[in-house]
Structure formats: C-alpha cells, structure tokens
C-alpha positions as CSV (number, residue, x, y, z in Angstrom):
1,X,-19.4,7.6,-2.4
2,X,-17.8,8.3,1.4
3,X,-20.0,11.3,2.5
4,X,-18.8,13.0,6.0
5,X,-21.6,15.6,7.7
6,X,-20.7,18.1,10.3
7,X,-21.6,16.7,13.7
8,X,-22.4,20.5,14.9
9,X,-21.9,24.3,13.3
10,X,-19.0,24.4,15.6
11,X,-17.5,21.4,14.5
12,X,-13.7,22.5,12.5
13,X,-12.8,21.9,9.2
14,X,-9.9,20.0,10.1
15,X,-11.9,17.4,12.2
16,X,-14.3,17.0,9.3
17,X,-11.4,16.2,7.3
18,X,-9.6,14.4,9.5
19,X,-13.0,12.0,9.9
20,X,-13.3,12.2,6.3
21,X,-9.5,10.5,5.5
22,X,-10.1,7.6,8.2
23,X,-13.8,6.5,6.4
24,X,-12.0,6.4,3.4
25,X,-8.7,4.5,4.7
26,X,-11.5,2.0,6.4
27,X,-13.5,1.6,3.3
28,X,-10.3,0.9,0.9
29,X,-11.4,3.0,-1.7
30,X,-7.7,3.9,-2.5
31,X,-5.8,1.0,-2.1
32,X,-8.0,-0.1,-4.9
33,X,-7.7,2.7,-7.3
34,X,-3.7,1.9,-6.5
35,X,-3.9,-1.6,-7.5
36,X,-5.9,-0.8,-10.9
37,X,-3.2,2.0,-11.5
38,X,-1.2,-0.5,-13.7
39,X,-2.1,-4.0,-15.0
40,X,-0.7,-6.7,-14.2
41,X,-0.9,-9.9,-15.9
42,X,-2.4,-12.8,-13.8
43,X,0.0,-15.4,-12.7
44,X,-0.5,-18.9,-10.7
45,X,0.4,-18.4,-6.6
46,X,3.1,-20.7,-7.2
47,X,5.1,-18.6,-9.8
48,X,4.5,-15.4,-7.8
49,X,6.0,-17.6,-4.7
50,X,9.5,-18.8,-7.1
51,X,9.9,-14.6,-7.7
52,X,9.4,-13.6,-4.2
53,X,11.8,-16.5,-3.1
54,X,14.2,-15.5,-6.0
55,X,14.0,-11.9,-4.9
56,X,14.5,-12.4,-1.0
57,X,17.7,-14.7,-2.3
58,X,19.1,-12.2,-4.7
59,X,18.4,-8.8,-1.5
60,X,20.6,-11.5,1.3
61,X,23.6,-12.0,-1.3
62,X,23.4,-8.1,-2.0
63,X,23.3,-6.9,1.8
64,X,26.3,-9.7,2.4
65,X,27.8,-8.3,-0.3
66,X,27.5,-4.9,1.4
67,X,28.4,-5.8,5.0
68,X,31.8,-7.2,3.2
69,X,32.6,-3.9,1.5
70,X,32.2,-5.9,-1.7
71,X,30.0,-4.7,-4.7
C-alpha cells in the first residue's frame, strides 16, 4: 500500500496529492489493475506477432483507401 506523509503542516493538499499520483504512476499499481480488468486468453508471441502484422496491413489499405476518397 503507497502511503504519502506531509513533509511539513504547511505543506498543501494539492502537493500531497500531486506526490501521491507520481508514487503510484512509479510503482505501476494501476497499469496492473488495468491489465487484470479483462482476461485474456494466453497466446504464443508468434500468433500475437501474425495479428499485429494483420492489423497494421488491414489500418495502411484503410488510410489509402481514405487519402483516395474511396471507402
């Protein structure tokens, strides 16, 4: 658990806050919780590598498609 103290009493809430956010941005606590949001089945590196190659293929013939006027 990411526990922030006040450096001094004078110290602003927003400061804290702001200190807070950044130890938990550095300590990837919610990138985590983001990943385990939804399962995802585990696949080999090489089939994950044919979908992203499929993808990228499939996003240049849309944006030629689109710089032709054509839909």
């Amino acid at each position: 658990m990411i526990q922030v103290k006040r450096k001094d009493s004078k110290e602003s809430f927003e400061n804290l806050l702001r200190r807070f956010n950044r130890k938990v941005q550095q300590s990837g606590v919610l990138a985590i919780s983001k990943e385990a949001k939804y399962f995802q089945k585990p696949i080999s590196k090489t089939e994950r590598r044919k979908k992203a190659i499929i993808r990228k293929e499939r996003k240049e013939i849309k944006v030629k498609k689109l710089k032709l006027g054509i839909r």
